[in-house]
N, C-alpha and C positions, 0 to 999 in steps of 0.2 A: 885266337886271332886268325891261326891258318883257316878254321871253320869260315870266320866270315867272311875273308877274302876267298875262299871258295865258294859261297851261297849255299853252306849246310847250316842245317837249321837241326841243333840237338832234341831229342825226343826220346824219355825214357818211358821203357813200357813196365806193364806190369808183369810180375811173377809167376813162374810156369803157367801162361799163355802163351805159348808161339802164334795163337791168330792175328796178335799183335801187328808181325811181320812177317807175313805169311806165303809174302814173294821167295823169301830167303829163306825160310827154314823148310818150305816144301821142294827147293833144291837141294837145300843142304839135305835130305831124307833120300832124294834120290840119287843124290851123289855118293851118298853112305852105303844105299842097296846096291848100286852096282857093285862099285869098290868092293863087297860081302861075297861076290862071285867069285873073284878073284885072289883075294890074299887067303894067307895061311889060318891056321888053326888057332896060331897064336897074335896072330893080327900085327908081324913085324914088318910085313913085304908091301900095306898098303899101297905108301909112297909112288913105289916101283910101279904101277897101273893107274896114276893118277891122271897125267897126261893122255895117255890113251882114253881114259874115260871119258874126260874133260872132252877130246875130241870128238869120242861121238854122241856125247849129249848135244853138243853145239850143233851137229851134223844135223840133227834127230827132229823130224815135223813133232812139233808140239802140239797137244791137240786146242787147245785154245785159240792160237793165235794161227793155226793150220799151216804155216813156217818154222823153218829153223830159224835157229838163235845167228847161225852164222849168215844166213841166208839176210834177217833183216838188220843186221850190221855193215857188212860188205855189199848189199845187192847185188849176187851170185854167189850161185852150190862153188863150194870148195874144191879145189885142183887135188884129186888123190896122186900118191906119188906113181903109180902104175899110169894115170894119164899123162903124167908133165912128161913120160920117158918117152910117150908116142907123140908130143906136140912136137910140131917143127914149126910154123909160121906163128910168130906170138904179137898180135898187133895190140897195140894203143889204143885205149880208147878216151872219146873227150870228158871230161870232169865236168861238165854241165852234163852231159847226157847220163851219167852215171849220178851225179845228184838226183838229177829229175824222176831217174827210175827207184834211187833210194824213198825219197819220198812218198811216189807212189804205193810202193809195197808195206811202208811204215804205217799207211793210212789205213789200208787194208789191213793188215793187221790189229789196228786200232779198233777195227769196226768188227772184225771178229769177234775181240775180245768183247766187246761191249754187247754184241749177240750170245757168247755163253755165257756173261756176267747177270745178262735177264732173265735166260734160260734156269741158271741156278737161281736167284733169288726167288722165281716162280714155284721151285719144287720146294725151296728152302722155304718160304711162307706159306705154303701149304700142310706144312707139319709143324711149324714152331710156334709155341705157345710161352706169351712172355713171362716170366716171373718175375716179381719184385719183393722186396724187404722195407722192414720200417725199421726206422731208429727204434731203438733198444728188443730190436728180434735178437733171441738165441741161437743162434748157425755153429752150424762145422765147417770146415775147410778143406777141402782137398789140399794137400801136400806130398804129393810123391818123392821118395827119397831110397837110396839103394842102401845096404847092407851085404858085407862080403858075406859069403857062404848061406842066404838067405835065399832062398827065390823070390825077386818082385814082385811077384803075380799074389805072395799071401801072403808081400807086408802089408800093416796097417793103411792106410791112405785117408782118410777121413781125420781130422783132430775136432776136438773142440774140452767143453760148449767156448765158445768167443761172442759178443756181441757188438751189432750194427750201431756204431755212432756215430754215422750221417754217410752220403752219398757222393760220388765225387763223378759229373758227368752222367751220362745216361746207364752205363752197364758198369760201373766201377764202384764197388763200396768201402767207405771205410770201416775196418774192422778191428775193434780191441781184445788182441790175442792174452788175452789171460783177464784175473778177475782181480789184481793185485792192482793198484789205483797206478803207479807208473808202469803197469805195461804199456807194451810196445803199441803203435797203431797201425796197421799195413794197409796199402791200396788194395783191392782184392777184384777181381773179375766174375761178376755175376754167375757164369757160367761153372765156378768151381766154391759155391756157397749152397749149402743146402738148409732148412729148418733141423734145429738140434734137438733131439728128443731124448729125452733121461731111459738108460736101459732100463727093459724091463724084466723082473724078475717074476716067475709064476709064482702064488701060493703054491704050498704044497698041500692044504687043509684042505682047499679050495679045490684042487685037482681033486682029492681023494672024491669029492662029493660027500 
């Protein structure tokens, strides 16, 4: 109820995709890497440097939209506290003039965006080659998952074989994870499906020649 009297409109994505929502999760990456400078060894003291960081992401020309974050919220660079102690004359200013130039800068920004959003699709089409699946292909699945005392890097990641029992949308497929008649079915994202191939084993007769 609170969603619709606020005009959110629910939207579930799918599983280990973050391109999904790739506004917030390529924040959330950089807000983690900063944070990564600053706390401990044992990662208790995060917290403690959050706000500071917070503040100078916000500060920080992004290169997209060639503004800060605080820049096109407020329209004006932020008062540091070594300037407020030198300001003596602090005037008012009018709330139309301050709209007008909000806008302004929102639009530019907008148009930025829309110039590196061409710019990347340009390079992006230039190297991506589309794949697709047919109902009852055998695929694998990417699934990354951790393990204590393991290194990630040579867990397994790939499962299968699973097979394609139909498609949901342009790059979503659905996929029945197992070969047991009530398995599960999952959406899955083109981009983390591969063709499943049965390992192969060399003769040994064979090798010897």
């Amino acid at each position: 109820e609170l969603m619709k009297i606020m005009g959110v409109r629910s939207c579930f994505s799918t599983s280990y995709h973050p391109q999904f929502n790739g506004l917030t999760e390529r924040f959330n990456k950089t807000l983690a890497d900063m944070l990564s400078l600053y706390t401990n060894t044992q990662q208790t003291d995060w917290d403690q440097y959050l706000s500071q960081v917070t503040f100078a992401y916000n500060t920080s020309r992004q290169e997209t939209t060639k503004l800060s974050p605080f820049f096109l919220v407020y329209a004006r660079e932020p008062v540091l506290p070594t300037e407020a102690m030198l300001m003596q004359n602090i005037q008012s200013e009018d709330v139309k003039a301050i709209r007008e130039r909000a806008l302004l800068i929102r639009h530019r920004a907008v148009e930025n965006i829309q110039t590196k959003q061409k710019k990347d699709k340009r390079r992006y089409d230039s190297k991506h080659r589309e794949v697709t699946f047919n109902i009852g292909d055998i695929v694998k699945v990417f699934t990354p998952f951790r393990k204590v005392g393991r290194s990630e890097k040579l867990l397994l990641r790939w499962f299968g074989p699973y097979t394609i029992v139909g498609k949901k949308g342009d790059v979503d497929y659905l996929v029945k994870m197992g070969n047991a008649p009530n398995s599960k079915v999952d959406i899955i994202h083109v981009s983390r499906i591969l063709h499943y191939h049965d390992p192969w084993t060399p003769d040994v007769e064979t090798m010897k020649g």
